[in-house]
TIVEX-719359 format. One line per 3 residues: number of its first residue (from 1); their letters; for each residue x, y, z of C-alpha. Coordinates in Angstrom, 3 decimals, always signed. Example, Ala and Ser with C-alpha at 12.3 -4.5 7.8 and 13.67 -1.06 7.14 Angstrom:
BEGIN
1) AS) +12.300:-4.500:+7.800; +13.670:-1.060:+7.140;
//
This chain:
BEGIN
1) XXX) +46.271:+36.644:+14.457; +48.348:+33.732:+12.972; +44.823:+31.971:+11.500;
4) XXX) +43.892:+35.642:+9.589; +46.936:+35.926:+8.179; +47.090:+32.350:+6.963;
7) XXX) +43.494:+33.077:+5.825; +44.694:+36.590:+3.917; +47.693:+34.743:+2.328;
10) XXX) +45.758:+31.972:+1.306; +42.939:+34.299:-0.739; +45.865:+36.247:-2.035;
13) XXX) +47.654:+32.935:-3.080; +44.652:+31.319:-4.987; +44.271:+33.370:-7.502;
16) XXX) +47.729:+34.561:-8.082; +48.824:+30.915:-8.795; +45.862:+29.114:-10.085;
19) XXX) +47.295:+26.822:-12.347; +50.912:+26.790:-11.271; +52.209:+23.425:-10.261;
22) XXX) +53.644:+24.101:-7.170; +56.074:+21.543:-5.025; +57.177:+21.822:-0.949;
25) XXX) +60.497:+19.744:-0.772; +61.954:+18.676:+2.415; +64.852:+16.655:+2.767;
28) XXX) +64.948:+15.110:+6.524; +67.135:+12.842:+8.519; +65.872:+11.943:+11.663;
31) XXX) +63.342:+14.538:+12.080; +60.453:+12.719:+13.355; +60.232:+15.482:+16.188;
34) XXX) +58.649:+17.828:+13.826; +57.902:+16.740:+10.733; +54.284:+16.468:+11.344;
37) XXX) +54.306:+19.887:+12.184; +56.276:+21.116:+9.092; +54.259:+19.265:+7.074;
40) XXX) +50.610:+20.579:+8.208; +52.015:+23.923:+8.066; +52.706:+24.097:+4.413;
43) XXX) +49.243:+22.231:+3.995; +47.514:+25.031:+5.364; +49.469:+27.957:+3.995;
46) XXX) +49.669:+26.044:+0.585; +46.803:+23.586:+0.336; +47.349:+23.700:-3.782;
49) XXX) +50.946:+22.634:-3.578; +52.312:+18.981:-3.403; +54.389:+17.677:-0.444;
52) XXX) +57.401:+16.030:-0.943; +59.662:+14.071:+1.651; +62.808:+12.838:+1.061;
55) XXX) +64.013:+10.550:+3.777; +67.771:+10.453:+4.050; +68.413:+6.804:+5.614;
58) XXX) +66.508:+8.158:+9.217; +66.836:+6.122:+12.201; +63.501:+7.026:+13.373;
61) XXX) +60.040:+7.002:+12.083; +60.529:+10.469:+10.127; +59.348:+8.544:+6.651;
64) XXX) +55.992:+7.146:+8.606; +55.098:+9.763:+10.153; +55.297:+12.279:+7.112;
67) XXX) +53.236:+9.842:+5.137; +50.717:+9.635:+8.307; +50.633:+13.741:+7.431;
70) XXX) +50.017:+13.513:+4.224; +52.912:+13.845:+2.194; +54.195:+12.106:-0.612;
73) XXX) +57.699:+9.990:+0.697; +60.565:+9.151:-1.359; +63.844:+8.328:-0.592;
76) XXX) +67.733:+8.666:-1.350; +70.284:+6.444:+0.202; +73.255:+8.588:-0.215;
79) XXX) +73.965:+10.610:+2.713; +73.890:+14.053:+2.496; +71.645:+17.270:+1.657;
82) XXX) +73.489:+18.156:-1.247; +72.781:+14.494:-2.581; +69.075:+14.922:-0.983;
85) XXX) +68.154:+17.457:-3.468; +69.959:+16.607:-6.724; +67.479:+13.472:-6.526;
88) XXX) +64.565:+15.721:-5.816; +65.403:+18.459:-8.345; +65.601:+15.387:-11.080;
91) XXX) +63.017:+13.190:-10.067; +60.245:+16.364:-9.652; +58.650:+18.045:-12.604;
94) XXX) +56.873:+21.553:-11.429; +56.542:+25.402:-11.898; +57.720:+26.408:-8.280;
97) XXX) +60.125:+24.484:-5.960; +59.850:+25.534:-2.410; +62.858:+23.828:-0.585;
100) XXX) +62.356:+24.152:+3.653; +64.314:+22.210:+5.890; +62.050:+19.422:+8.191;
103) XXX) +63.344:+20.431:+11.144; +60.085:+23.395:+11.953; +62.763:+26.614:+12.469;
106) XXX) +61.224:+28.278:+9.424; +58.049:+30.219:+9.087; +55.869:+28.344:+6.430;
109) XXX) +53.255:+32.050:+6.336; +55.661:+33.737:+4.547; +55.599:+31.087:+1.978;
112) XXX) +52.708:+32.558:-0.654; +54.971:+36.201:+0.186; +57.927:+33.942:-1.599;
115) XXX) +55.741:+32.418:-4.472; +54.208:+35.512:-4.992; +57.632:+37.376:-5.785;
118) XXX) +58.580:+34.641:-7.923; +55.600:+34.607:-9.856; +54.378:+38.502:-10.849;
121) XXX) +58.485:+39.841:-10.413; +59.568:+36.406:-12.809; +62.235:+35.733:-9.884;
124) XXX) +64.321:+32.491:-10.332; +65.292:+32.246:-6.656; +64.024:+33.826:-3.891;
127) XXX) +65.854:+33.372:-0.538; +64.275:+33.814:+3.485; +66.504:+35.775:+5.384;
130) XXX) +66.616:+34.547:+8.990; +65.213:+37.029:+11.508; +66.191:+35.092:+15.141;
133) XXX) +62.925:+35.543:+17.561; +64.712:+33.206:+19.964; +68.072:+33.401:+21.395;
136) XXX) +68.874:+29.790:+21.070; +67.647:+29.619:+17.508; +71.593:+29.969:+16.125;
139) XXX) +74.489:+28.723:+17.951; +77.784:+31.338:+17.957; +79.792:+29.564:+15.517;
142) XXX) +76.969:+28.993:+12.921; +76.438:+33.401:+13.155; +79.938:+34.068:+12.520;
145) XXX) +80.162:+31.347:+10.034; +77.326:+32.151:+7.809; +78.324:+35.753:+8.100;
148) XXX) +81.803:+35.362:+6.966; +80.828:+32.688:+4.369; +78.361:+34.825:+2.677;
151) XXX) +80.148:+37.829:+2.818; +83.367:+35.759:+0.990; +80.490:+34.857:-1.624;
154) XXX) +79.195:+38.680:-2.137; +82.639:+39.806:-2.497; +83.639:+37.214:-4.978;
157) XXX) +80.837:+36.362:-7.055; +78.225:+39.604:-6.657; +76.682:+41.811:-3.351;
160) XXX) +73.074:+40.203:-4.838; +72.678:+37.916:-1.833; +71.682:+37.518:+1.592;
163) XXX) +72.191:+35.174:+4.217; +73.646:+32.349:+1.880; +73.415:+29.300:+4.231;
166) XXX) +69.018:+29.633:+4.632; +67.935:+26.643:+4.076; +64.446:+28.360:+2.864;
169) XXX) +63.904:+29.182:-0.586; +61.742:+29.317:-3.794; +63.168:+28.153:-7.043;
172) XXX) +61.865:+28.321:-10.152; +61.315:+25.383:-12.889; +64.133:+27.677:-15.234;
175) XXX) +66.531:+27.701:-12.235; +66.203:+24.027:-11.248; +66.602:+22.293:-14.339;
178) XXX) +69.719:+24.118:-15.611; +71.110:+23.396:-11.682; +74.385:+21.325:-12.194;
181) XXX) +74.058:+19.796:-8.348; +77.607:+18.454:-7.804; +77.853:+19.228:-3.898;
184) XXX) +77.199:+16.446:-1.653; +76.157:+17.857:+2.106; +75.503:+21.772:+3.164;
187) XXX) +77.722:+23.120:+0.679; +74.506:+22.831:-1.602; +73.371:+26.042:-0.410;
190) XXX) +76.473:+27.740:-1.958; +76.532:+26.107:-4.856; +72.578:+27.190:-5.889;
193) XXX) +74.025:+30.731:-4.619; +76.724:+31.008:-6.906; +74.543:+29.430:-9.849;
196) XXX) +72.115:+32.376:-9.590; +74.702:+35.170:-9.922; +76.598:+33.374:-12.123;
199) XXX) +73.816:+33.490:-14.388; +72.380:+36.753:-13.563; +69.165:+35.428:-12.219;
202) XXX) +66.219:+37.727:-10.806; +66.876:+36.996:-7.145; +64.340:+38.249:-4.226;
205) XXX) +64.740:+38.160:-0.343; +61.765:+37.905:+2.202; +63.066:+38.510:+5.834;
208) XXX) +61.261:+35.637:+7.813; +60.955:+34.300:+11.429; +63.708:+31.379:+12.555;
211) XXX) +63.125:+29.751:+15.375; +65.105:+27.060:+17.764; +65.056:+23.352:+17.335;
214) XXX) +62.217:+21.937:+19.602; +63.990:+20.105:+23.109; +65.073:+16.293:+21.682;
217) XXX) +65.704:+17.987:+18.231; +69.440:+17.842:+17.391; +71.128:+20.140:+14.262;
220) XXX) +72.291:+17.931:+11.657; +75.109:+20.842:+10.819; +78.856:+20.453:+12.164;
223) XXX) +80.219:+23.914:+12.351; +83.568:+23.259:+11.995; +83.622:+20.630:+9.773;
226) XXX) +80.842:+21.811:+7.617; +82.604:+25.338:+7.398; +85.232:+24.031:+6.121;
229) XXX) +83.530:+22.390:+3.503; +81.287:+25.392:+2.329; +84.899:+27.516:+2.494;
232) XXX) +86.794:+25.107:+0.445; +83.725:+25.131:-2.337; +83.794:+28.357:-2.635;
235) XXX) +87.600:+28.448:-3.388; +86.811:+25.633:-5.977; +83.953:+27.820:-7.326;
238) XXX) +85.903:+30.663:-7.428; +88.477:+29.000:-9.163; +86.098:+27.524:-11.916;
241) XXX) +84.146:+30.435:-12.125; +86.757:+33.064:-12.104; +89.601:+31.300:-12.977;
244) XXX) +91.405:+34.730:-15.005; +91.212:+36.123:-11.324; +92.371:+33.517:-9.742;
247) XXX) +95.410:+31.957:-11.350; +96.303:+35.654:-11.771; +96.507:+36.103:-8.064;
250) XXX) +98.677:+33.450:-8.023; +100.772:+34.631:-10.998; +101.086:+38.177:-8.667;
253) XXX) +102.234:+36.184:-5.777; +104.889:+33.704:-7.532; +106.219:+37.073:-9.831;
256) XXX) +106.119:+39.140:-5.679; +108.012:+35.887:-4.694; +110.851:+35.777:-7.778;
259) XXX) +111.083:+39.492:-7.488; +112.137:+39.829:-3.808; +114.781:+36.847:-4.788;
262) XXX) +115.828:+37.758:-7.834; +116.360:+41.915:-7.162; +119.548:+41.103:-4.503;
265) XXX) +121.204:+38.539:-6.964; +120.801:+41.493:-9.596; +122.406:+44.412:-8.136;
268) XXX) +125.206:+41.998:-6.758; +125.567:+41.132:-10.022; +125.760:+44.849:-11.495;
271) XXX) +128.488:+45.729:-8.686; +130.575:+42.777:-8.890; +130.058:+41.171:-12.234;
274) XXX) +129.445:+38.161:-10.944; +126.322:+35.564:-9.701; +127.620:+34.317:-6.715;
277) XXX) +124.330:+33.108:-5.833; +123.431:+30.987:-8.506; +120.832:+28.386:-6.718;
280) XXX) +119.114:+31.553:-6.009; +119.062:+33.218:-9.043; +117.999:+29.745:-10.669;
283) XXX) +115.155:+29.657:-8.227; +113.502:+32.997:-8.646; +113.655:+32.659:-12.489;
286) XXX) +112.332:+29.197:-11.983; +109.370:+31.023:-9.836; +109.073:+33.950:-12.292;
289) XXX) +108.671:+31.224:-15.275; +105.755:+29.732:-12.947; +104.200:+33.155:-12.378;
292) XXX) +103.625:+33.623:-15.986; +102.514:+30.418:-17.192; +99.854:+30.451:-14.040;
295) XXX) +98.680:+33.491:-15.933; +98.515:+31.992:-19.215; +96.540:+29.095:-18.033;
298) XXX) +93.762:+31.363:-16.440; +93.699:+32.900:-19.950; +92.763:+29.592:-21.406;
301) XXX) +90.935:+28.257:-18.904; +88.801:+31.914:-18.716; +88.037:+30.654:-22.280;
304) XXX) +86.806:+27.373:-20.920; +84.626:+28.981:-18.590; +82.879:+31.500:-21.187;
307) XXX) +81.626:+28.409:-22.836; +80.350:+26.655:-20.146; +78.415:+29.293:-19.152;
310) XXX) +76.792:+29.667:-22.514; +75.796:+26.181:-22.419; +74.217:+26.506:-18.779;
313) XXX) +72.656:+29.827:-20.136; +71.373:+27.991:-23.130; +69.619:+25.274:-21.317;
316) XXX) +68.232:+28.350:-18.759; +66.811:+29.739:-21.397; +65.200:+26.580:-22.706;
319) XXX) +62.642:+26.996:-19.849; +59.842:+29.686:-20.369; +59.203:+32.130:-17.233;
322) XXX) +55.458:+31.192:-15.522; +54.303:+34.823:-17.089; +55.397:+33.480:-20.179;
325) XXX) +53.921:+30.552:-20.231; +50.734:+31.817:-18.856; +50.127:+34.281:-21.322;
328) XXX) +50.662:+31.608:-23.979; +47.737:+29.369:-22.581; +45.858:+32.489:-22.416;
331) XXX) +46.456:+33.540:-25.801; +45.855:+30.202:-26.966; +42.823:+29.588:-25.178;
334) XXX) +41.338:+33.022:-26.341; +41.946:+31.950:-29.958; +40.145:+28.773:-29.405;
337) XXX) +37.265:+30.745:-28.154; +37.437:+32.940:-31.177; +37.379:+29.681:-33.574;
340) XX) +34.579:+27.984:-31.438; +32.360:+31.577:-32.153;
//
């Protein structure tokens, strides 16, 4: 059943992306478990597309044994994911970028599904949503977390996403090139989340099979720590991204604040005459001053933010969509045939 449908997606593929450069990245540390596996997977499914694998300062033989398989190895020597594919997204010139993680949870048939939504629906990311098909395939903690983490990220930034943390997706060229990458681990998930609805990209979801780590196969994830880390990005995106909401909030709370100091030193004052509690009253208008220049600054820095994304926009838009460019070889190849005639 598995080798039809590989065989089905694979005449389906051919035709629909003939021409396309298209690029598998995986970014591994220690994963010589299953790399090999990962690897020929994405070579059948894909046999047109070009393997990349970025070793990550392994301990094992992860970086022999994906060039044993086939792919094309590279290397980055600072540690972390997020680091892992700002190299790859500047060192890699394609059409298509399909990012997987190495460590064989994900379903590599579903893979010309992805491209194919990409390509004919001009999609700039398009995200696998994690069906489990094994009990052990997601630990408690990593459930809740992604669950609450993308549901923060839907509620802040847009409902256009699902299942933020999959480490599964196809990017376009468009998308990757006007990707500022700042994050350094697994917060890079949420920050090519937030770029996408920031910018109003086409965004698709494919619900796929995940799968358990194989026995000897450890999860490079910390689910505390790492939690953490993706929460307190998305407070710093939502404060550079939103900053008129945000400074606002706290404007709402500091003026809540002065208000529920200020309002007992006021009537005292209208029955007696007199500020007996003048620490008090200094305090709340101290707070109150605070409220209001918090407000003011998310005006300015809303201002800020506008042009910033303009100039991300701007360099989006320097990047045709495939169709695009597609038609223009087409058009220009049918007026070279005219000329030739």
């Amino acid at each position: 059943m598995t080798h039809q449908r590989t065989i089905e997606n694979r005449e389906q593929g051919l035709t629909a992306w003939m021409g396309a450069k298209i690029v598998v990245l995986i970014p591994c540390y220690n994963e010589s478990l299953t790399i090999t596996k990962v690897i020929e997977d994405f070579r059948r499914v894909l046999p047109e597309a070009t393997i990349f694998v970025y070793d990550n300062n392994s301990q094992d033989d992860t970086a022999a044994k994906a060039a044993n398989a086939g792919a094309v190895v590279r290397r980055e020597v600072m540690q972390g994911k997020g680091n892992v594919v700002r190299r790859m997204f500047r060192d890699i010139e394609a059409d298509f970028y399909i990012i997987v993680d190495g460590d064989d949870t994900y379903d590599a048939e579903i893979a010309p599904q992805m491209l194919r939504l990409a390509m004919e629906d001009n999609c700039d990311l398009v995200n696998c949503i994690r069906r489990e098909i094994e009990q052990e395939a997601y630990r408690t903690g990593h459930r809740f977390g992604n669950l609450m983490l993308t549901g923060m990220v839907r509620h802040l930034f847009g409902n256009r996403v699902q299942d933020m943390l999959s480490g599964y997706k196809v990017l376009s060229r468009r998308f990757v090139k006007s990707f500022p990458a700042l994050s350094g681990g697994f917060d890079i998930e949420t920050e090519l989340t937030v770029h996408a609805l920031e910018l109003s990209m086409p965004v698709a979801h494919v619900e796929g099979e995940y799968r358990g780590r194989p026995e000897g196969s450890e999860s490079k994830l910390h689910t505390y720590r790492d939690g953490l880390r993706i929460l307190w990005l998305i407070s710093i995106l939502f404060k550079h991204e939103r900053p008129l909401q945000f400074f606002t909030w706290i404007g709402l709370i500091l003026m809540l604040t002065s208000l529920a100091l200020g309002i007992p030193v006021v009537l005292q004052f209208l029955h007696t005459g007199l500020v007996l509690r003048l620490p008090t009253a200094v305090l709340a208008m101290g707070i109150m001053l605070a409220a209001f220049l918090s407000i003011v600054t998310g005006l300015i820095l809303d201002t800020v933010t506008r042009g910033r994304r303009e100039a991300k926009m701007l360099t989006y838009l320097q990047h045709s969509a495939y169709q695009a460019v597609m038609e223009s070889k087409s058009h220009a190849a049918i007026s070279t045939d005219e000329s030739e005639n």
